[in-house]
C-alpha positions as CSV (number, residue, x, y, z in Angstrom):
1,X,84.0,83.4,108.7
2,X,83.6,86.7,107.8
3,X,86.3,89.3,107.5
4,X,85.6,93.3,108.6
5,X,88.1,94.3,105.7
6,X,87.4,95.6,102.5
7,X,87.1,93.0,100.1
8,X,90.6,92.0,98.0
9,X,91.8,90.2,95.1
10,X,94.4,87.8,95.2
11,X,96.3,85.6,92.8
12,X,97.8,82.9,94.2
13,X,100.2,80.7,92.1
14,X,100.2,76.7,93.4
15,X,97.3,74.8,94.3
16,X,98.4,72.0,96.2
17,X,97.6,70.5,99.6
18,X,98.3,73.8,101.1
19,X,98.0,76.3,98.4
20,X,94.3,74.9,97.8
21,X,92.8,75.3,101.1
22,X,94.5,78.7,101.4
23,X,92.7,79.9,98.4
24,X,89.4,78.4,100.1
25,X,89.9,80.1,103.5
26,X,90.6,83.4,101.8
27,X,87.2,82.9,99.3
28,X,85.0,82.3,102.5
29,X,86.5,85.4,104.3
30,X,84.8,87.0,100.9
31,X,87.5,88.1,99.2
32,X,88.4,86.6,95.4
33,X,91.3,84.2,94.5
34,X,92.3,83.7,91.1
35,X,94.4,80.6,90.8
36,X,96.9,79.6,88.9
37,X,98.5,76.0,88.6
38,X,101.0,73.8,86.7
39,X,98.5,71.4,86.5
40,X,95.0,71.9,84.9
41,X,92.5,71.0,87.4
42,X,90.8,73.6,89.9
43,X,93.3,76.7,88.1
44,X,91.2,79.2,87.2
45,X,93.9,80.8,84.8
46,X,96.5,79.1,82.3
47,X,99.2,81.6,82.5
48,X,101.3,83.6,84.6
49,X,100.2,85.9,82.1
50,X,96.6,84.9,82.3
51,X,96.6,85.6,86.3
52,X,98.3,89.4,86.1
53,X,95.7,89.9,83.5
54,X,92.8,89.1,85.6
55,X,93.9,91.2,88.7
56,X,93.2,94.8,89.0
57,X,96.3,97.1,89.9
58,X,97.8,97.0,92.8
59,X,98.2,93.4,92.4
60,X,98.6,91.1,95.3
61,X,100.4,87.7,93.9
62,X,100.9,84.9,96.6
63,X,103.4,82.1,95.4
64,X,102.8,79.2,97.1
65,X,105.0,76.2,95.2
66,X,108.1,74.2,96.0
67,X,111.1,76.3,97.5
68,X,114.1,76.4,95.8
69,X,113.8,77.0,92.2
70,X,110.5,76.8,91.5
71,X,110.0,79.9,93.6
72,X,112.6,81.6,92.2
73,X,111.6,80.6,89.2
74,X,108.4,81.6,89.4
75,X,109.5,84.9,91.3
76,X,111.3,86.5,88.7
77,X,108.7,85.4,85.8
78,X,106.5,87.5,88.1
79,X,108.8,90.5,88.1
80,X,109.0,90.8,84.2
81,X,105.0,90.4,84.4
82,X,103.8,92.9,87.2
83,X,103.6,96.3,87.6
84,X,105.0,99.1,90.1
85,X,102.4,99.5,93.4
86,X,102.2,95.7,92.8
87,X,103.5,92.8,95.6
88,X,104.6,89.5,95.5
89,X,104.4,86.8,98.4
90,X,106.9,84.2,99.0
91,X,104.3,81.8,101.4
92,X,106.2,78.7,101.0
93,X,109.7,77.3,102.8
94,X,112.0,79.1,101.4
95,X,116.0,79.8,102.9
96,X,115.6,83.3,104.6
97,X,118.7,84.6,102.7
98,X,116.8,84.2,99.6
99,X,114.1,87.0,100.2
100,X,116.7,89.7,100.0
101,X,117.7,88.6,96.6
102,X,114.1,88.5,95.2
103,X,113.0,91.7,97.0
104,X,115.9,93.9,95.4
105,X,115.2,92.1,92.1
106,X,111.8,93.1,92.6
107,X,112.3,96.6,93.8
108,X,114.4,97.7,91.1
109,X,111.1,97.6,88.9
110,X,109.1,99.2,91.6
111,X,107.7,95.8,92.9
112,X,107.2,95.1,96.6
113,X,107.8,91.2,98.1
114,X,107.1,90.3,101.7
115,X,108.0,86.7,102.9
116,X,105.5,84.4,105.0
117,X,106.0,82.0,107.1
118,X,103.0,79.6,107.0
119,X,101.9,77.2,109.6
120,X,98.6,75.2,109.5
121,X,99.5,72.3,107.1
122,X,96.8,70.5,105.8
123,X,94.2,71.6,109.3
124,X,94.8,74.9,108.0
125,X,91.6,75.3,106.5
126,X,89.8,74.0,109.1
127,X,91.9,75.7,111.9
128,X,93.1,78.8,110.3
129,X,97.1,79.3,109.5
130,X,100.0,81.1,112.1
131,X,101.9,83.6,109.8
132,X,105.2,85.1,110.4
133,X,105.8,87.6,107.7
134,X,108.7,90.2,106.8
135,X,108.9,93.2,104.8
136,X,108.0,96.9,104.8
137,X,105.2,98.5,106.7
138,X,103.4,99.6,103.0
139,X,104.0,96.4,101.3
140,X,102.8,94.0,104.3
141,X,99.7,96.5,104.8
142,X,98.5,95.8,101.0
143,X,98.5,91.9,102.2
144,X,96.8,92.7,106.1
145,X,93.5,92.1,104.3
146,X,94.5,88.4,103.1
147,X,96.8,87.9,106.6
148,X,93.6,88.4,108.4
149,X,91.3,86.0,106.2
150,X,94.3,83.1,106.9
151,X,95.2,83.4,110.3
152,X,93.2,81.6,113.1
153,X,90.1,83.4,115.0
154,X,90.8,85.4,117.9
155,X,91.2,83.6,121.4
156,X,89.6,85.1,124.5
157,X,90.8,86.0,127.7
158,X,89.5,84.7,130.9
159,X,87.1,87.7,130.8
160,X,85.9,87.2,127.4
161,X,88.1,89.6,125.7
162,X,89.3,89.5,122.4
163,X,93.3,88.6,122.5
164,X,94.7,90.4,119.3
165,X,97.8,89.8,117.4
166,X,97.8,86.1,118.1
167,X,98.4,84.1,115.1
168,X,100.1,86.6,113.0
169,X,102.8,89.1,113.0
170,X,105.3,91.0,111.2
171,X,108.3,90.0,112.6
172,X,110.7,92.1,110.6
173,X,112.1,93.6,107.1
174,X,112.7,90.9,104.4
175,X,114.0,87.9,105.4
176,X,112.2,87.8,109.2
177,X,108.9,86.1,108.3
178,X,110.8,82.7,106.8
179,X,113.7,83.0,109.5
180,X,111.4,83.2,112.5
181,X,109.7,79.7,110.1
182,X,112.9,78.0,110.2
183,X,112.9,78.6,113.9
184,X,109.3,77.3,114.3
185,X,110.3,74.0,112.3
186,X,113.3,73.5,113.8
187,X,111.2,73.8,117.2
188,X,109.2,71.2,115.9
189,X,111.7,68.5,115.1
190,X,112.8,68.6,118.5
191,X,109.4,68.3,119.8
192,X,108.4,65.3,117.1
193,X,111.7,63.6,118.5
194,X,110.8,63.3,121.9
195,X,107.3,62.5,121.6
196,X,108.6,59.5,119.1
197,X,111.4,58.4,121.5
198,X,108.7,58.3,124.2
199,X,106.4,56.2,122.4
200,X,109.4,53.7,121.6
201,X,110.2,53.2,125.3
202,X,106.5,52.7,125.9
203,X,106.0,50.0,123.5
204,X,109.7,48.4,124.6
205,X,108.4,47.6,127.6
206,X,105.9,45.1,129.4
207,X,104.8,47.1,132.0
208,X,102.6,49.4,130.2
209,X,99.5,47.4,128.6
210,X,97.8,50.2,126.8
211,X,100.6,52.4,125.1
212,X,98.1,54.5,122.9
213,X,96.3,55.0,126.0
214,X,99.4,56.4,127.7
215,X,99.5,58.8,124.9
216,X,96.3,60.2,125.2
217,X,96.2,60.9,128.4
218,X,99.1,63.1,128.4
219,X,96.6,65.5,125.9
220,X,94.6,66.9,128.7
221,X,96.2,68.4,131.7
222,X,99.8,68.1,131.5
223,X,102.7,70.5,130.6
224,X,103.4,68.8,127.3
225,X,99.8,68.8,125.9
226,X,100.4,70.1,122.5
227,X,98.8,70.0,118.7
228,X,101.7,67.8,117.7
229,X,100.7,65.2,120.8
230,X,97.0,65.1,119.5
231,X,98.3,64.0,116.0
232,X,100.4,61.4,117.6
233,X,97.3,60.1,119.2
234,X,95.3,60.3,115.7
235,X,98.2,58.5,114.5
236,X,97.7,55.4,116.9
237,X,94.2,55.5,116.9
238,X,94.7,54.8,112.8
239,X,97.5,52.3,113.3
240,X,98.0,51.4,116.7
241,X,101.4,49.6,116.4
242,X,102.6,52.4,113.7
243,X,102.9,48.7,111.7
244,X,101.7,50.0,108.7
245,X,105.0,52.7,108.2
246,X,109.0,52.7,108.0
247,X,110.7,54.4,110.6
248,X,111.9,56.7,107.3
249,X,112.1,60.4,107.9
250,X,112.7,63.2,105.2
251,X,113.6,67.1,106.4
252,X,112.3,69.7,104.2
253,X,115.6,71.9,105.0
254,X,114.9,74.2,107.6
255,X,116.0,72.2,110.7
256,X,119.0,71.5,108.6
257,X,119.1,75.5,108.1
258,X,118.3,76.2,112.0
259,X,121.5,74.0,113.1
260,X,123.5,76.2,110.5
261,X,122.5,79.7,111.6
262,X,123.1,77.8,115.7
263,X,126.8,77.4,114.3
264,X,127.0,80.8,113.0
265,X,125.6,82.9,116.0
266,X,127.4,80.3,118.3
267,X,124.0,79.6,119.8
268,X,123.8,76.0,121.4
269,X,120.9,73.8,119.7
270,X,121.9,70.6,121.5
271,X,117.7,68.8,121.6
272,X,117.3,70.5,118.0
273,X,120.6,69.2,116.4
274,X,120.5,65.7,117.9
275,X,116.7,65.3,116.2
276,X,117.8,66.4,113.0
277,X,120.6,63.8,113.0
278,X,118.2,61.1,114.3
279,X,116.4,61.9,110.9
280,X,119.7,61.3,109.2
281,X,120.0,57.9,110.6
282,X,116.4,56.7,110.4
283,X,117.6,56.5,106.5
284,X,120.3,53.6,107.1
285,X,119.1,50.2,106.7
286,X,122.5,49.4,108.3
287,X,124.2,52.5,109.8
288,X,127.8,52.1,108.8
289,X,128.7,53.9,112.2
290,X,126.9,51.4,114.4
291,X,129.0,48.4,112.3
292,X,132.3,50.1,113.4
293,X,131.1,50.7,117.0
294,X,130.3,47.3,116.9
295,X,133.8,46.1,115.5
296,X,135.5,48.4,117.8
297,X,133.4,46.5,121.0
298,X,134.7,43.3,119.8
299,X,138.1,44.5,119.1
300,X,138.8,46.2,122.2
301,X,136.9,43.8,124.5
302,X,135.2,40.6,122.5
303,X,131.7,41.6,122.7
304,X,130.0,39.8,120.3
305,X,128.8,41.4,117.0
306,X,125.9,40.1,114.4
307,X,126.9,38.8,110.9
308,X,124.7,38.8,108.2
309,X,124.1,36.0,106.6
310,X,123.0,34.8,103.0
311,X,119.0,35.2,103.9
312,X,119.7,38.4,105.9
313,X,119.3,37.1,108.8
314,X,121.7,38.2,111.9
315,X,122.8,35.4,114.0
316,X,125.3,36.1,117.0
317,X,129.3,35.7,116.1
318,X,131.4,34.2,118.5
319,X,133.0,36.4,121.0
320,X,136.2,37.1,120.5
321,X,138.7,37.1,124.0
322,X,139.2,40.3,125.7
C-alpha cells in the first residue's frame, strides 16, 4: 500500500491487538512508527520520555491503551513531556466528554489533541480501519498523513471512479470523533442482538436441518448482508453448535453511554437499549427477575415453577390451584 503523502513520524503509545497492527499498516504506507509499550516485547522505546525523544518536532503521539485512566493517565504524562506545535491522539474508546478535558489541559501548554474513533478490530490490518475523528482543522491536518495510511482503500463507482471520503472523516471539534464511535458501537449491539436471536430460533427448531447453512446464505444477496453476518458465519464454521462458549457477554461502555445520551436528548433507542440489557442478563446464572416472574405465575394462577434441588438439577414443583 503505498501512500501519495509526504512521509511522517509517529509515536504511538500501546501495542496491543489493535495498537500493533496499526503501527504495521502505518510502516507499510512508508511512514515511521516508534512504539512505545508497558510491556517489553516489539516497543521500540522504554519511556514516554524515550518516545518524545526520538520524534522530531511537531510531534504526532497516537495513544492507543485502555480508556479510562490509563488514557488519561497516559494523556497528561504526555502534556508535561511535549512541546507547543505538537498533537496528541486519543484512538481508543474513550467517553466523548472526556476529550474536552484533555484538549484544554493540553491547549493551555500549546498542545493540540484530536479524538478518533477506530473501527477495524483485529481485520484492521488486513482491511484497513473506519475513523471518525474530532478536533481543529490545523491539528487533524498534521494527523491526515497517518488517517490516510489507516483507513480502508478507496471504493469505486459503477464507472470505475474513485469514491473519496469513505472510510474517514472529521466529524466535528473535540469530542465528535468518539461520540459518532459510541454511536457506531451502539449500532452494533443492536445488530449483534438480532443476528444472535436469529440463530437461537434457528437452532430451536426441527424444521431447519442445516442452521449454519441458513446463515450463510443470508451473506450474499439480501438486505441484511453485512461484515458482522460474515463473522457469524466464521463463527459456525469454527464451532458449529457455538458448544465450545457461554452465552456470557461483556460491554466495553459505549452502548451503555449511547442509551445515556438517548435519555438525555429524549431520543427513542428502543432495539439499541433492549440489546444492551440482554447483555446484562446473559450474566445471571439464575436471573433473580425471572424467579419472581415465576413466583408471581404460580401465585396469581398455579403455574408450575422449577426448584432446585441438592445436585442442581430443576425438577417441576407441583402446581399450586388457581
Amino acid at each position: 500500500m503505498e501512500s501519495e503523502e509526504q512521509d511522517v513520524q509517529l509515536g504511538l503509545v500501546g501495542l496491543g491487538k489493535m495498537g500493533g497492527n496499526m503501527a504495521e499498516r502505518v510502516r507499510r504506507a512508508g511512514h515511521e512508527v516508534i512504539g512505545y509499550d508497558r510491556s517489553p516485547g516489539a516497543r521500540d522505546v522504554d519511556s514516554l520520555q524515550g518516545l518524545v525523544d526520538a520524534l522530531e518536532a511537531p510531534r504526532v503521539v497516537w495513544v492507543m491503551v485502555p480508556s479510562g485512566d490509563p488514557t488519561r493517565s497516559t494523556v497528561r504524562e504526555l502534556g508535561e513531556l511535549l512541546s507547543p506545535g505538537d498533537v496528541v491522539v486519543d484512538g481508543g474508546n474513550s467517553k466523548f466528554t472526556d476529550d474536552k478535558v484533555h484538549a484544554d489541559e493540553l491547549a493551555e501548554k500549546g498542545i493540540g489533541y484530536v479524538d478518533a474513533g477506530v473501527s477495524g478490530g483485529v481485520w484492521g490490518l488486513q482491511n484497513g480501519y473506519a475513523l471518525m475523528v474530532g478536533g481543529t482543522a490545523e491539528d487533524v491536518a498534521k494527523v491526515q498523513p497517518v488517517f490516510d495510511a489507516l483507513k480502508p482503500p478507496a471504493p469505486h463507482d459503477e464507472q470505475g471512479n474513485e469514491m473519496p471520503g469513505v472510510g474517514f472523516v472529521h466529524a466535528g471539534p473535540v469530542g465528535a470523533g468518539h461520540f459518532a464511535k459510541m454511536v457506531h458501537n451502539g449500532i452494533e449491539y443492536a445488530m449483534m442482538q438480532a443476528y444472535g436471536e436469529g440463530y437461537e430460533l434457528l437452532a430451536a427448531v426441527d424444521l431447519v436441518e442445516d442452521v449454519p447453512g441458513v446463515i450463510a446464505s443470508w451473506t450474499q444477496g439480501t438486505v441484511i448482508r453485512s461484515w458482522l453476518l460474515d463473522l457469524l458465519v466464521k463463527a459456525l464454521q469454527e464451532d458449529p453448535g457455538l458448544d465450545k462458549i457461554t452465552g456470557y457477554a461483556e460491554d466495553s461502555g459505549e452502548g451503555r453511554w449511547t442509551v445515556e445520551q438517548a435519555i438525555e436528548h429524549a431520543v427513542p433507542m428502543p432495539a439499541i437499549s433492549a440489546s444492551l440489557f440482554a447483555r446484562f442478563a446473559s450474566r445471571q446464572d439464575d436471573s433473580p427477575t425471572m424467579k419472581a416472574v415465576a413466583a408471581l405465575r404460580n401465585q396469581f394462577g398455579g403455574h408450575s415453577v422449577q426448584s432446585v434441588d441438592s445436585r442442581g438439577n430443576n425438577p417441576p414443583v407441583s402446581e399450586k390451584p388457581a
